[in-house]
C-alpha positions as CSV (number, residue, x, y, z in Angstrom):
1,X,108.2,69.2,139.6
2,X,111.9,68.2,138.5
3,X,110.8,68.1,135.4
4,X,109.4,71.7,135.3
5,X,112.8,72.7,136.8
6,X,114.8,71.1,134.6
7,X,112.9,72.9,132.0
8,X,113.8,76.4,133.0
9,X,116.8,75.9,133.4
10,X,117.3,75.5,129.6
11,X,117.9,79.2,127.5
12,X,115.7,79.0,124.9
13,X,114.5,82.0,122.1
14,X,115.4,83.8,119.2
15,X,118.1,86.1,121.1
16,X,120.3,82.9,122.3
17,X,120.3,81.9,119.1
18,X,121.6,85.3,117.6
19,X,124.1,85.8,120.5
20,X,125.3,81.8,119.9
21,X,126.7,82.7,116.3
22,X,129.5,84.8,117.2
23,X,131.2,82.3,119.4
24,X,131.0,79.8,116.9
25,X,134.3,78.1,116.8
26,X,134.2,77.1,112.8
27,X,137.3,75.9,110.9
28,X,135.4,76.7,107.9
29,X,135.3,80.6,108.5
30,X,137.8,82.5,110.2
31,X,136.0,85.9,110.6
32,X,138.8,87.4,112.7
33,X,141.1,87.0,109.9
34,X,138.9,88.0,107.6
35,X,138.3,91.3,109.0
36,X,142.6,91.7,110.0
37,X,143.1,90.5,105.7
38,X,140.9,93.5,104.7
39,X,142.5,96.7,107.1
40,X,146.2,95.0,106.5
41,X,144.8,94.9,102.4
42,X,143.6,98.9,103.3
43,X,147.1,99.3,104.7
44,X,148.9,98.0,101.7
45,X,147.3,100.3,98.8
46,X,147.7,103.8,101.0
47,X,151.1,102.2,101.3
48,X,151.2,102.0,97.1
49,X,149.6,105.7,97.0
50,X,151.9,107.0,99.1
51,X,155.2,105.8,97.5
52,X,154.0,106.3,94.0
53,X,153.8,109.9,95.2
54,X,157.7,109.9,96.8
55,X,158.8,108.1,93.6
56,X,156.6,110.6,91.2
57,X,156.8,114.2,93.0
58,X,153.2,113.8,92.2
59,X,150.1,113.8,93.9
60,X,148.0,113.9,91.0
61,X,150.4,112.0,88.2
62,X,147.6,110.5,86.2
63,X,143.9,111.3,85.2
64,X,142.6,108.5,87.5
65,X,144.1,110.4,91.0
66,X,141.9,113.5,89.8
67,X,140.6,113.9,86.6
68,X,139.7,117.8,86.7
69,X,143.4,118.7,88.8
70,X,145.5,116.4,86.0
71,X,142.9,118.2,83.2
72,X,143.9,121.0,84.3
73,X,147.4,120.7,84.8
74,X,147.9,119.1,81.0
75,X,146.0,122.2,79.5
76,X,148.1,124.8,81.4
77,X,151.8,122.8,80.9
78,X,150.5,122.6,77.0
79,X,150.2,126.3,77.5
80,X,153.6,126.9,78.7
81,X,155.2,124.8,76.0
82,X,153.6,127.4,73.5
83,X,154.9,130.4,75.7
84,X,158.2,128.7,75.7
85,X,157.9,129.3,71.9
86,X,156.8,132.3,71.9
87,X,159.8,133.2,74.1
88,X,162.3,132.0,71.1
89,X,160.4,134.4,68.7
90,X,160.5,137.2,71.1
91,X,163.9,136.5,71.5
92,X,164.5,136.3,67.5
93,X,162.8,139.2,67.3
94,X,164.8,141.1,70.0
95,X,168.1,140.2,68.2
96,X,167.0,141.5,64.7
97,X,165.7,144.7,66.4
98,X,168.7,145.7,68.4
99,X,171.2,144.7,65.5
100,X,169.0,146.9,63.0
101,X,168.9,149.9,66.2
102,X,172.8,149.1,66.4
103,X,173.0,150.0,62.5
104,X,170.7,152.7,62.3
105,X,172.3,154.7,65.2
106,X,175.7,153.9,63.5
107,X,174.4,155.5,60.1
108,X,173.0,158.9,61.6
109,X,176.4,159.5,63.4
110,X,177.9,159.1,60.0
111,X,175.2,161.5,58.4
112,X,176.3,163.7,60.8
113,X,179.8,163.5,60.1
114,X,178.5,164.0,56.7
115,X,177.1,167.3,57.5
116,X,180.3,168.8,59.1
117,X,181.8,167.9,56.1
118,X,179.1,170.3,53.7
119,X,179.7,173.0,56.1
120,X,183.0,173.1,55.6
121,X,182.6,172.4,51.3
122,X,180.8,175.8,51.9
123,X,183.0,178.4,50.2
124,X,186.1,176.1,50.0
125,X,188.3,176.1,47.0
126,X,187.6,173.6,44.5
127,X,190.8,171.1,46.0
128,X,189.5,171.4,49.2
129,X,186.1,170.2,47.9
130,X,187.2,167.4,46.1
131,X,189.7,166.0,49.7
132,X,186.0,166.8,51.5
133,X,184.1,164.6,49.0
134,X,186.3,162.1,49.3
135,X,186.0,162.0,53.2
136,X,182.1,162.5,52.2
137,X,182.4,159.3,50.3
138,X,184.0,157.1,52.3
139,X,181.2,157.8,54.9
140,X,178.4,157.0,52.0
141,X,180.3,153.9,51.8
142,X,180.5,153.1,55.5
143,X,176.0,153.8,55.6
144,X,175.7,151.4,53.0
145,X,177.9,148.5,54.4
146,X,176.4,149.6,58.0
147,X,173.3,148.7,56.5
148,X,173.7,145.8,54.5
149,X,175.5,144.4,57.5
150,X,172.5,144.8,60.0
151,X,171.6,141.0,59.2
152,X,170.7,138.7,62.3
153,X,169.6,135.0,61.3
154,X,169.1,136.1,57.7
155,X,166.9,139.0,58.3
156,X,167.9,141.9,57.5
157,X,165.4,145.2,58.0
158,X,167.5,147.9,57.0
159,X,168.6,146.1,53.3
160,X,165.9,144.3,52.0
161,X,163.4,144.2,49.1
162,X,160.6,143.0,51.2
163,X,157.6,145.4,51.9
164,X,155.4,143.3,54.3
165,X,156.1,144.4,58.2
166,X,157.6,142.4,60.3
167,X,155.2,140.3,62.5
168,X,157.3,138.9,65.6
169,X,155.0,136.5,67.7
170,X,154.7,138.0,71.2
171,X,152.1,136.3,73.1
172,X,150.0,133.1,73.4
173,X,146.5,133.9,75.0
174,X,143.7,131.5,76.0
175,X,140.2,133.0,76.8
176,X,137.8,132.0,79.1
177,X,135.8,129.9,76.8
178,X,138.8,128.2,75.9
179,X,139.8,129.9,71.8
180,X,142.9,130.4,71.8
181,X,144.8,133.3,69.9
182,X,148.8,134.3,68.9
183,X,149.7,137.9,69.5
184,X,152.2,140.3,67.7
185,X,154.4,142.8,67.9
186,X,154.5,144.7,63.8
187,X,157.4,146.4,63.1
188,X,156.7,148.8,60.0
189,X,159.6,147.8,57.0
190,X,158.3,151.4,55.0
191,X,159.6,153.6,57.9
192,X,162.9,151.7,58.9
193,X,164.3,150.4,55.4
194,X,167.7,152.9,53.6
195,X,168.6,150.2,51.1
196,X,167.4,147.4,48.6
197,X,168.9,143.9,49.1
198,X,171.6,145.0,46.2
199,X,172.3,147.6,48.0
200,X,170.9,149.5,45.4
201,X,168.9,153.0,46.6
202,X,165.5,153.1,46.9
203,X,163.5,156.4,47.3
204,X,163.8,156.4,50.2
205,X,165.4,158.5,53.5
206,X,169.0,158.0,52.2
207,X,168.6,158.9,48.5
208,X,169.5,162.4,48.4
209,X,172.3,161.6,50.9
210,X,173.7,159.1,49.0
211,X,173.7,161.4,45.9
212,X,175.5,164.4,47.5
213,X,178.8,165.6,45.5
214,X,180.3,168.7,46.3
215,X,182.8,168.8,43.9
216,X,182.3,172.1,42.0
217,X,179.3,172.9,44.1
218,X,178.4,176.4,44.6
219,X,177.2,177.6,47.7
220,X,173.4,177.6,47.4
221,X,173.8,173.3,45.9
222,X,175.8,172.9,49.1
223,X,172.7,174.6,50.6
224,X,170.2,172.3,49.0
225,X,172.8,169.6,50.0
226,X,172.1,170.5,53.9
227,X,168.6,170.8,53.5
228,X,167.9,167.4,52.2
229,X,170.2,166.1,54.5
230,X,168.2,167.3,57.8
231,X,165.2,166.1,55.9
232,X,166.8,162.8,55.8
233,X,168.4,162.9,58.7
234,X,165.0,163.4,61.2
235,X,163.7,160.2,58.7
236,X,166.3,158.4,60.1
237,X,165.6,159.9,63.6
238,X,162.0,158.7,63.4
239,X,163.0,155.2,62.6
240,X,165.6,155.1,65.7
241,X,163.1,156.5,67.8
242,X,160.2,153.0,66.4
243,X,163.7,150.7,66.4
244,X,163.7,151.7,70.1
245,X,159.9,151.5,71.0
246,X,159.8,147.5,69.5
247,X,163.0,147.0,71.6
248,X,161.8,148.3,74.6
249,X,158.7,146.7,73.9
250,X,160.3,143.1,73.0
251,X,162.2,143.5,76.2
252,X,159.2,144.0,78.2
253,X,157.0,141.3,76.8
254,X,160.2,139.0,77.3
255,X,160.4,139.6,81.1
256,X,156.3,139.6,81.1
257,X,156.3,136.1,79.2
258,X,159.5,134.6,81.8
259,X,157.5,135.6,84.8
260,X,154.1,134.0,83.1
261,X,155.5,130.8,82.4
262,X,157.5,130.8,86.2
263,X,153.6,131.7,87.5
264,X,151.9,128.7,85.5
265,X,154.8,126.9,86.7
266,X,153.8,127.1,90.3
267,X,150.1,126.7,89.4
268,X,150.6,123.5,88.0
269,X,152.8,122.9,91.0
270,X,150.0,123.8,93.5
271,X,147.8,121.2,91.5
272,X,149.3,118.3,91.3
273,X,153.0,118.3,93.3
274,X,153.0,115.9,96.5
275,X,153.8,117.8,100.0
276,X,157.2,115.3,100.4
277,X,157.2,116.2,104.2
278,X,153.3,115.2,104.2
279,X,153.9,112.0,102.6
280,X,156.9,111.2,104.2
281,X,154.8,111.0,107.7
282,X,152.4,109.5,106.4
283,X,154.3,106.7,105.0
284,X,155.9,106.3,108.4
285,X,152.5,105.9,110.4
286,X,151.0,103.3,107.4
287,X,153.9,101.4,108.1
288,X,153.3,100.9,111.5
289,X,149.7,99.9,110.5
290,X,151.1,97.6,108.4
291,X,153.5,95.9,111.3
292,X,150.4,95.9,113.5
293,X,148.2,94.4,110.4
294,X,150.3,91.7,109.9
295,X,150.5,90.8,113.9
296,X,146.7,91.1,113.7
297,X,146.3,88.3,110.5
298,X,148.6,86.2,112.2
299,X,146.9,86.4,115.9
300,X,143.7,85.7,114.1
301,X,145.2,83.3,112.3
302,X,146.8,81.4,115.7
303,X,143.5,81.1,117.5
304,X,141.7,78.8,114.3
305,X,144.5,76.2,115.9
306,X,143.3,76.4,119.2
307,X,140.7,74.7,118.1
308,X,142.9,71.5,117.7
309,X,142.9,71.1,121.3
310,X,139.5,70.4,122.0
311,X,140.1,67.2,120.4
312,X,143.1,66.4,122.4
């Protein structure tokens, strides 16, 4: 009967077993600082995350933090390098309109001057017509040099032997399916140029102006004079009038272009820039996890040398 006592007394089955692993005291494996090594080693690369986003600005600096954001953000800051471009051409563009406008508004006040002068060489005595065509051709003189003058970065619109328009870049588009295309503003050389590159005349809007003399004229020349004057004179008007429409229209797509880029800008931005406040408290709170980490590793670490005193 002592025997059979004894013998229940003793745990015995599978679930002892189990339940004795766990309390095994080993100085081979320290499981306590196992576990504490891996959430201190956690710790450490948020840590790593978190200040290469402080030191960066970035969130998403390279294609291995999110490939489709930093995709994204390279194809649209490639973008806005091209509309930076196209902002120096529109830019160009604008300067060699307005100085042509500047000249071509210039040269119909002189016509105009011009044309007081033929009223009065109406009826005048043949003096006063020669002192009013020599008024009459210093102006000629003045629409000449106001045109060959009308030069910005070696362009010149008003004096030049070229017949192909002027293409000024104006826009860089990128459709949905990812073609891209370059658009333009065209600025029509046939209706804008008065002179050849010599300064020679072409047959052109300022031909018969150049060629007016009153000296001698009779009154029905100076007639003839007017009329081809007015005739030249709305050319000239028409001309103004597209100088003006490309300015305004440079003008506009300059603005449109500034405000594009600024917009991409921030859409980049949104992408990939790190929330500094956000990071900043979250690099606070990981560093207390990483005080408490290490105080965990090295408590773990402490009770392997209790063991020692078992031997004692």
């Amino acid at each position: 009967m002592v025997n059979q006592r004894f013998r229940r007394r003793i745990p015995t089955g599978p679930r002892h077993a189990v339940e004795g692993v766990s309390n095994v005291a080993s100085i081979m494996t320290n499981a306590s600082a196992m576990v504490a090594l891996q959430s201190l080693k956690a710790t450490n690369k948020a840590m790593d995350t978190v200040q290469g986003r402080i030191s960066t600005g970035y969130r998403v600096a390279e294609a291995s933090d999110n490939a489709a954001y930093w995709s994204i953000a390279t194809t649209m800051r490639s973008d806005n390098k091209a509309l930076s471009a196209v902002q120096d051409s529109l830019g160009l563009g604008a300067g060699k309109i307005d100085t042509a406008y500047t000249s071509m508004s210039d040269i119909i006040g002189r016509v105009d001057e011009i044309k007081s002068k033929l009223v009065s060489a109406r009826g005048a005595s043949a003096e006063n017509q020669t002192k009013i065509q020599a008024e009459i051709s210093v102006l000629q003189d003045h629409i000449r040099n106001a045109a060959m003058g009308a030069s910005y970065a070696g362009t010149n619109i008003l004096a030049t032997d070229a017949t192909a328009d002027v293409e000024i870049v104006s826009s860089y588009n990128r459709a949905s399916d990812g073609t891209v295309s370059v658009g333009t503003i065209t600025v029509s050389i046939a209706t804008i140029k008065l002179f050849n590159a010599d300064g020679s005349v072409p047959e052109a809007m300022v031909a018969d102006i150049m060629a007016i003399d009153v000296n001698g004229a009779t009154d029905a020349q100076v007639d003839t004079f007017l009329t081809q004057l007015e005739t030249g004179m709305g050319l000239m008007a028409n001309a103004a009038a597209d100088l003006g429409a490309a300015k305004t229209r440079l003008d506009l797509q300059k603005d449109f272009v500034a405000n594009l880029r600024n917009s991409i800008e921030r859409g980049v931005g949104a992408l990939v820039d790190a929330d500094m406040s956000e990071e900043s408290t979250k690099l606070q709170a990981l560093q207390v996890q990483q005080q408490l980490g290490i105080q965990a590793l090295s408590i773990a670490n402490q009770n392997a040398q209790s063991i020692l005193a078992l031997f004692k």
